[in-house]
C-alpha positions in Angstrom: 82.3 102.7 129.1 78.7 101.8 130.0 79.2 99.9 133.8 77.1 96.6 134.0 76.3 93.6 136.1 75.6 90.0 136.0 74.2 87.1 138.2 74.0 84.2 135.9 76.4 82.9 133.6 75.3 82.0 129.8 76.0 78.1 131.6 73.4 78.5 134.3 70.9 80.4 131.9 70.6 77.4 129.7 70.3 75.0 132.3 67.2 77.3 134.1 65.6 77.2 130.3 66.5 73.7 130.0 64.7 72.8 133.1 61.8 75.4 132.8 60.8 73.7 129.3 61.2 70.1 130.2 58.6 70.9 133.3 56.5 72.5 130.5 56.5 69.3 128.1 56.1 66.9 130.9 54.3 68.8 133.6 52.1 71.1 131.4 50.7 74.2 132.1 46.6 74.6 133.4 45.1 76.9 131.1 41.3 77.7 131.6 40.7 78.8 127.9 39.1 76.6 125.3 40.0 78.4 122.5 43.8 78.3 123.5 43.9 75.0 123.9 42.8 74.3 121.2 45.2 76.5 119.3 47.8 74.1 121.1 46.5 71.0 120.0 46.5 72.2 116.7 50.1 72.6 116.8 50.5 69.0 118.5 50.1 69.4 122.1 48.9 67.2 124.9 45.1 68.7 125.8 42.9 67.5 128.2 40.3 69.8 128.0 38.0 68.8 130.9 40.8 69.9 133.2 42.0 72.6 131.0 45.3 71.1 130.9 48.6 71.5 128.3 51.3 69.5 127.9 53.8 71.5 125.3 56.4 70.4 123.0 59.7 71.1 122.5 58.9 72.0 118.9 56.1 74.1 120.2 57.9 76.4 122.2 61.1 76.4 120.2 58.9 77.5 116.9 57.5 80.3 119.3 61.0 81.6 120.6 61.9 82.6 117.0 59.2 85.2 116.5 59.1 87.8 118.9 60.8 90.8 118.0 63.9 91.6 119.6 63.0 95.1 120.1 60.2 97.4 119.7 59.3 101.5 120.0 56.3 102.9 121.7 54.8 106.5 121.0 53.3 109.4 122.2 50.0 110.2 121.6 50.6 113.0 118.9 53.5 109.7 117.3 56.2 111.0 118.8 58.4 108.0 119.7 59.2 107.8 123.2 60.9 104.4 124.0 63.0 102.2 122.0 63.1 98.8 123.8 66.7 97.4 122.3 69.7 96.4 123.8 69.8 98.1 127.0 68.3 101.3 126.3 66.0 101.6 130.0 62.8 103.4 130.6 61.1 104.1 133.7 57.8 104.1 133.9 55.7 103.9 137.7 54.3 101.0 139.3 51.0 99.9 138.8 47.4 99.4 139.9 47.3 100.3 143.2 44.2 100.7 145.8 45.5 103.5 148.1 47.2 106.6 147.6 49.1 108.2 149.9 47.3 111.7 151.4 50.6 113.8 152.4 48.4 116.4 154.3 46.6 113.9 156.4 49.9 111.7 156.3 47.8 108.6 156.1 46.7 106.4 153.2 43.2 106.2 151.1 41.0 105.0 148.8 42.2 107.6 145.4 39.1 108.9 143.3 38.9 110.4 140.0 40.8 114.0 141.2 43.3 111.8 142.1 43.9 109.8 139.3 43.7 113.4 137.3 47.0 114.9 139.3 48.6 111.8 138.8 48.5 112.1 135.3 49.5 115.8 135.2 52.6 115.1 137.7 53.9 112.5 135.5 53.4 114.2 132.0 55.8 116.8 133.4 58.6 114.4 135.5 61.4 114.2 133.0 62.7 110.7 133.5 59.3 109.0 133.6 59.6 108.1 130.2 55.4 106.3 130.1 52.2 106.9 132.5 51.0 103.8 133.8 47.5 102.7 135.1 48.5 103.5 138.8 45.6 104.2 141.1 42.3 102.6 141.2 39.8 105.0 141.3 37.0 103.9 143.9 34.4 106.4 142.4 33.5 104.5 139.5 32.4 100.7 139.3 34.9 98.0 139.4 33.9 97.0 136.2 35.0 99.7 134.1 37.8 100.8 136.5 40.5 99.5 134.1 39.3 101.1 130.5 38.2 104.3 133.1 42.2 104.4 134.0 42.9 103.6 130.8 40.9 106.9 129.6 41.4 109.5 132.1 45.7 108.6 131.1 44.8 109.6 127.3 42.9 112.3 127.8 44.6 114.3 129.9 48.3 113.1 129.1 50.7 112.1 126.3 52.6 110.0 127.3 52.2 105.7 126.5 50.5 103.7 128.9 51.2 101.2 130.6 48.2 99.1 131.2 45.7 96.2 131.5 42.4 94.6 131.5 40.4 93.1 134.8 38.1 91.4 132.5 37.7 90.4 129.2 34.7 92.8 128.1 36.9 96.3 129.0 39.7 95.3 126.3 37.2 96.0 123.6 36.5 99.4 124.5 40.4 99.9 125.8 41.0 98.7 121.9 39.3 101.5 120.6 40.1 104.3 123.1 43.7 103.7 121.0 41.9 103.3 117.4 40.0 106.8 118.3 44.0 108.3 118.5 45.5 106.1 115.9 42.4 105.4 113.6 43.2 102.7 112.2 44.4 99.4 113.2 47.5 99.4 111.0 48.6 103.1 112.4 48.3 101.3 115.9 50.4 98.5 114.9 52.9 100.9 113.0 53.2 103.0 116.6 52.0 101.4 119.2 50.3 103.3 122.4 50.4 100.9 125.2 51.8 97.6 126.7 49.2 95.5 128.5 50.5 93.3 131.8 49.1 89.6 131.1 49.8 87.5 134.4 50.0 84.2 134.6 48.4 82.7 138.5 51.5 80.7 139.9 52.2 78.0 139.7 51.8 77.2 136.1 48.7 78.7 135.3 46.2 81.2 132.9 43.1 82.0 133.9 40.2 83.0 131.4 40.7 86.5 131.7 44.3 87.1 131.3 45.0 84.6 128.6 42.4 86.0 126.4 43.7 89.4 127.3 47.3 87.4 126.0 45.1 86.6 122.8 43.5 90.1 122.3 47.0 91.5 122.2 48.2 89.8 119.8 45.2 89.8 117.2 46.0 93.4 117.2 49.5 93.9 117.8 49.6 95.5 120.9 52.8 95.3 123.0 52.3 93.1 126.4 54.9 92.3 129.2 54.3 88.8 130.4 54.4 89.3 134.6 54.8 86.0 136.0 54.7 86.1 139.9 56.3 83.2 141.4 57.2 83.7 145.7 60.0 82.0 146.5 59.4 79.9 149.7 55.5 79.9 148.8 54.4 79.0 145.6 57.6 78.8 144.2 60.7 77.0 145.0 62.4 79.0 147.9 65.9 79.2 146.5 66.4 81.7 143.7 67.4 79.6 140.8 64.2 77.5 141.9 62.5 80.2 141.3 63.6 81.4 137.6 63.1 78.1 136.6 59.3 78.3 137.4 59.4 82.1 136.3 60.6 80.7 132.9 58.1 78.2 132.6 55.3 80.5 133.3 57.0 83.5 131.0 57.6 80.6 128.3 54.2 79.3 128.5 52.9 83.4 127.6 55.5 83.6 124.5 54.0 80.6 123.0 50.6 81.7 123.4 50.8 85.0 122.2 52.9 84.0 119.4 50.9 81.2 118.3 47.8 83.6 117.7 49.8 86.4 115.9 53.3 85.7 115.2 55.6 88.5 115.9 53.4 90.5 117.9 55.5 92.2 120.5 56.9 91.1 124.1 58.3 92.7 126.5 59.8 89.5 128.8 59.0 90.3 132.7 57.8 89.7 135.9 56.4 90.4 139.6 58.1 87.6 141.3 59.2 88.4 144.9 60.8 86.3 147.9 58.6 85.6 150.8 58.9 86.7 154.0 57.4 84.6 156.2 58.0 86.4 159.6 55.1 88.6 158.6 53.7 86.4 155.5 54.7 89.3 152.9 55.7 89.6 149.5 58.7 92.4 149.9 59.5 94.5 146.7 61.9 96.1 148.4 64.2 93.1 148.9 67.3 92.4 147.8 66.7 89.0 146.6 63.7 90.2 144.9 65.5 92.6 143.3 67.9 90.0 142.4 65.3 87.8 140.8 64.4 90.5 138.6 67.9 91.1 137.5 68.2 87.2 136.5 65.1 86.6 134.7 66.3 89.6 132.9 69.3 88.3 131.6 67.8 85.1 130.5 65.0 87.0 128.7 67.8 89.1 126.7 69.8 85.1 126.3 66.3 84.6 124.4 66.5 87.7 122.4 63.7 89.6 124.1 63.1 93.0 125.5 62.4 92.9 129.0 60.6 94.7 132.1 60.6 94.3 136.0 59.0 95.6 139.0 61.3 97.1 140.7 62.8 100.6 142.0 59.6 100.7 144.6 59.3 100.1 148.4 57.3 98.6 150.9 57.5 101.3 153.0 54.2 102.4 154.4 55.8 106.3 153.8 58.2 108.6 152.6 61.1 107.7 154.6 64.5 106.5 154.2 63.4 103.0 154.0 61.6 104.6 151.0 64.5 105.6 149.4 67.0 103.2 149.7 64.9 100.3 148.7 63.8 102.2 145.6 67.5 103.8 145.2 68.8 100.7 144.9 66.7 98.9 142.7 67.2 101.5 139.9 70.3 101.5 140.5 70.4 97.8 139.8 67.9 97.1 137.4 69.8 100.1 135.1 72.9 98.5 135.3 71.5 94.9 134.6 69.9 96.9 131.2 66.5 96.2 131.9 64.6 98.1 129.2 61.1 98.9 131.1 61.8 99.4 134.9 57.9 99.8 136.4 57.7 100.8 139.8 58.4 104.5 140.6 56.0 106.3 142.9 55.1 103.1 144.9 55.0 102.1 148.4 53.6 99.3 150.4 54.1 96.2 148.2 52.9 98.3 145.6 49.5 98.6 146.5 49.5 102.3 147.6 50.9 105.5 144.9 52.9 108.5 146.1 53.1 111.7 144.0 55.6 113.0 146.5 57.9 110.2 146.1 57.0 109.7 142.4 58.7 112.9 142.3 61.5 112.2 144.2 62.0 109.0 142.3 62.4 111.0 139.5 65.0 112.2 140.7 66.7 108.8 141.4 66.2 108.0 137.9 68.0 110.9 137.0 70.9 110.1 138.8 70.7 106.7 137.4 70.6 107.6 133.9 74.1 109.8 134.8 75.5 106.6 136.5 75.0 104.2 133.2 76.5 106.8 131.4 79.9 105.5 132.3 83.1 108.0 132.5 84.7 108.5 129.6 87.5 110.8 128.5 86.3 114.6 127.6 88.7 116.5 126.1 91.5 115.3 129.3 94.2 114.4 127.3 96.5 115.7 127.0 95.6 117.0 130.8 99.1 119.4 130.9 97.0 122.7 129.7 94.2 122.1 131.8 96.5 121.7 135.0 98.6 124.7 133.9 95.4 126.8 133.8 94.8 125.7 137.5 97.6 126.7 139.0 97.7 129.9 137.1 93.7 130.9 138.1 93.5 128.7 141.2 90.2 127.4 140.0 88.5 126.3 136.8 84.6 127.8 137.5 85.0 129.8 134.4 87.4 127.8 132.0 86.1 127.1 128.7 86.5 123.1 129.9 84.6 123.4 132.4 81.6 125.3 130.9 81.6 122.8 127.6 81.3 119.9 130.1 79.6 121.0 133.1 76.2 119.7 132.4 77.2 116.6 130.5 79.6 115.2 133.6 77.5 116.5 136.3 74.1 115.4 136.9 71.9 118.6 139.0 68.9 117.3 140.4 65.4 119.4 140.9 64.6 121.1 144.5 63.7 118.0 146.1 66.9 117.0 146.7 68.6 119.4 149.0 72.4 120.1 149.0 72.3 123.6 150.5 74.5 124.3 153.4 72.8 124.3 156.6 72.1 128.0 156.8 70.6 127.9 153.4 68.5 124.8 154.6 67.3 126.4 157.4 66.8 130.2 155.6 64.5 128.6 153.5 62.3 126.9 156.1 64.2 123.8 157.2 61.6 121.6 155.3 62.1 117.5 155.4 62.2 115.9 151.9 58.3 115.3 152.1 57.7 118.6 152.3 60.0 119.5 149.3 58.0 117.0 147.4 55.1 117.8 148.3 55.7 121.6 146.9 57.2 120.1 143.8 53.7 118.6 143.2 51.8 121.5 144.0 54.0 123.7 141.2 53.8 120.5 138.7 49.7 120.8 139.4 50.0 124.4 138.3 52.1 124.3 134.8 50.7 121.3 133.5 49.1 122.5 130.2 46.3 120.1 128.8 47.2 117.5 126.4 47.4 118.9 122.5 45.3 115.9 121.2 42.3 117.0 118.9 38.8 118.1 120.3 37.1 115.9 118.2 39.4 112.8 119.8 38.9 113.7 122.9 35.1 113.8 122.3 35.7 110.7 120.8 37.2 109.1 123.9 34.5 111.0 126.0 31.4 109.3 123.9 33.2 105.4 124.1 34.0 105.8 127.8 29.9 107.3 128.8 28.5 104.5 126.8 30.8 102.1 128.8 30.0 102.9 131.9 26.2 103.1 131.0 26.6 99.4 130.3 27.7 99.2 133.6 24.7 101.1 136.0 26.7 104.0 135.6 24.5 106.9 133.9 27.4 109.9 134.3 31.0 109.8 135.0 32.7 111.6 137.5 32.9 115.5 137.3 36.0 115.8 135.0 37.7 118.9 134.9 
């Protein structure tokens, strides 16, 4: 039996939707996109176009609600699937897009670069319960223009696994288009097995700016998968109680379903977010909290209610290192967002309200999500009953290391995580140098730097991928890219 948990009932989910689409068909929704809104006035919305305002209609949004698919797979680069996004099947994936990265040998945080972005990739090809790559670090050594499609490249080139991703501006999605068409080449392979989910964020409260809702309608024209990360802060610019807050979460995840599905029904959706409480003692948006956490668990459940795959940030800390504080905020949002069956749990690696990357604790997060995938495995009979032979060979051998039970189930009942995690004895501990968990991790990283083994796609795609992203950045002021090993 798989455990689980819930926070709303199927009442109180109806009522949040209820209310979210009532502010949405009375309210509106500011959206600073002419082409959209013209797309909803086509389909008999309210448009004021001067203030780039929507009112929807019930009709509107219901129509929309029927076409997203309930699930949907992702693949490697080489078609191997790697996710299947139904039911509750979870995925991990790390957190993304941040501007620091933590440097374990000075023990303070800066600006990542290319190199860095590189052993990022290579750590997480390798970490066996990081399911996708994502666009994590920001590298400062190429323009800001180009920095998303530049992320974007250096994760297919050197890995294999999908990415999860997105666009600063509308320009880069071009070029991060046909970075995937160069692997898939064609668009109806990349629709067939998709490579990446773009994030498309709504601005709360109840709003898309240019960018991101043409992101929203570049998707869709092309099938591309995209998790809808509404960001309401509760107490802020959001309602400070929690179902205050899913109601404008809904609104502004309802508002991207209608969009995306009016320009290319059936294109995929992952339903998710970014919201987070506020913490007003130091005017913070914690990751790490509980009712954050909570949040993401709720919104969750209503996006399965509305027969949707869905994604969170969570399983990160705003720690500013790795310390406990690290841990048990991340431990317990995996923990949590497994058992509430979220299907793509982004957020691994991260510290500091996401805005600085780890590799030591991405590695030791792996290891959390190891455990966790043991833990939604449930317990279930193996072989127990009848349990008279099995206690007879006890008292007989006085232990059962060797039985033929024991050696048929050992690695199915027990979960044996990697050398980060220490559960030596003391002597042991101290034998082999009496190092703190950081230190561990930071090993582990070293040895993951050393067996990566380059990614199998074709030289002529990677030449491929080379030649788009030079003659991007020359269309930017930048002549050569960064020495790339």
């Amino acid at each position: 039996m798989r455990p689980t948990i819930r926070f709303l009932t199927d009442e109180l989910i109806e009522k949040i939707i209820s209310e979210a689409t009532g502010i949405l068909c009375t309210l509106g929704i500011e959206i600073h996109n002419k082409t959209i809104l013209t797309m909803l006035s086509d389909c008999g919305c309210r448009i004021d176009m001067e203030e780039h305002h929507a009112v929807l209609t019930q009709e509107v949004i219901d129509k929309a609600l029927k076409t997203p698919p309930e699930s949907f797979r992702l693949y490697d680069v080489t078609g191997k699937q790697t996710h299947d996004f139904s039911g509750r099947n979870i995925h991990f994936t790390p957190g993304s897009t941040a501007l620091n990265i933590l440097d374990s040998q000075a023990s303070k945080m800066r600006k990542p670069v290319t190199a860095d972005y590189i052993n990022f990739v290579k750590v997480v090809e390798q970490l066996e319960h990081i399911a996708s790559t994502s666009t994590a670090l920001v590298p400062a050594d190429v323009p800001e223009r180009i920095s998303d499609s530049y992320r974007l490249f250096l994760s297919l080139l050197y890995g294999r696994k999908p990415v999860v991703t997105g666009a600063f501006t509308i320009e880069s999605f071009n070029v991060m288009k046909d970075f995937q068409l160069a692997i898939r080449q064609s668009s109806e392979a990349l629709k067939e097995k998709p490579l990446t989910i773009f994030s498309c964020c709504p601005t709360s409260p109840l709003k898309w700016c240019d960018v991101t809702s043409q992101n929203l309608l570049d998707c869709a024209r092309y099938f591309i998968p995209v998790e809808l990360i509404s960001m309401p802060l509760s107490g802020f610019v959001a309602p400070v109680t929690l179902v205050g807050t899913l109601v404008q979460h809904t609104a502004e995840t309802l508002s991207g379903v209608v969009i995306s599905q009016i320009a290319n029904p059936g294109t995929p959706i992952l339903y998710g977010g970014s919201p987070a409480v506020f913490d007003i003692r130091h005017e913070t948006t914690p990751m790490g909290a509980i009712e954050t956490m909570m949040i993401d668990c709720a919104y969750n459940e209503i996006g399965k209610y509305l027969h949707m795959p869905t994604q969170a940030y969570i399983s990160l800390s705003d720690s500013k290192q790795l310390d406990t504080q690290a841990g048990l905020e991340s431990g317990i949002g995996a923990a949590l967002a497994a058992l509430s069956g979220i299907n793509n749990i982004s957020g691994p690696g991260m510290l500091d309200f996401e805005s600085c990357l780890s590799l030591e604790k991405l590695v030791v997060d792996n290891e959390i999500c190891g455990m966790v995938f043991r833990l939604i495995a449930g317990i279930e009979p193996r072989e127990d009953f009848p349990a008279l032979g099995i206690f007879q060979e006890l008292l007989e051998e006085k232990h059962l290391l060797i039985s033929e039970h024991t050696r048929r189930y050992l690695h199915k009942e027990h979960f044996f995580p990697g050398p980060v995690i220490d559960r030596a004895r003391r002597s042991r501990w101290e034998q082999d140098g009496a190092l703190t968990i950081e230190q561990r991790a930071h090993r582990e990283v070293e040895k993951l730097l050393e067996s990566y083994e380059p990614s199998d796609l074709p030289e002529h795609v990677k030449k491929e991928l080379v030649k788009l992203m030079s003659e991007e950045a020359c269309r930017h002021g930048q002549d050569n890219l960064p020495h790339l090993p």
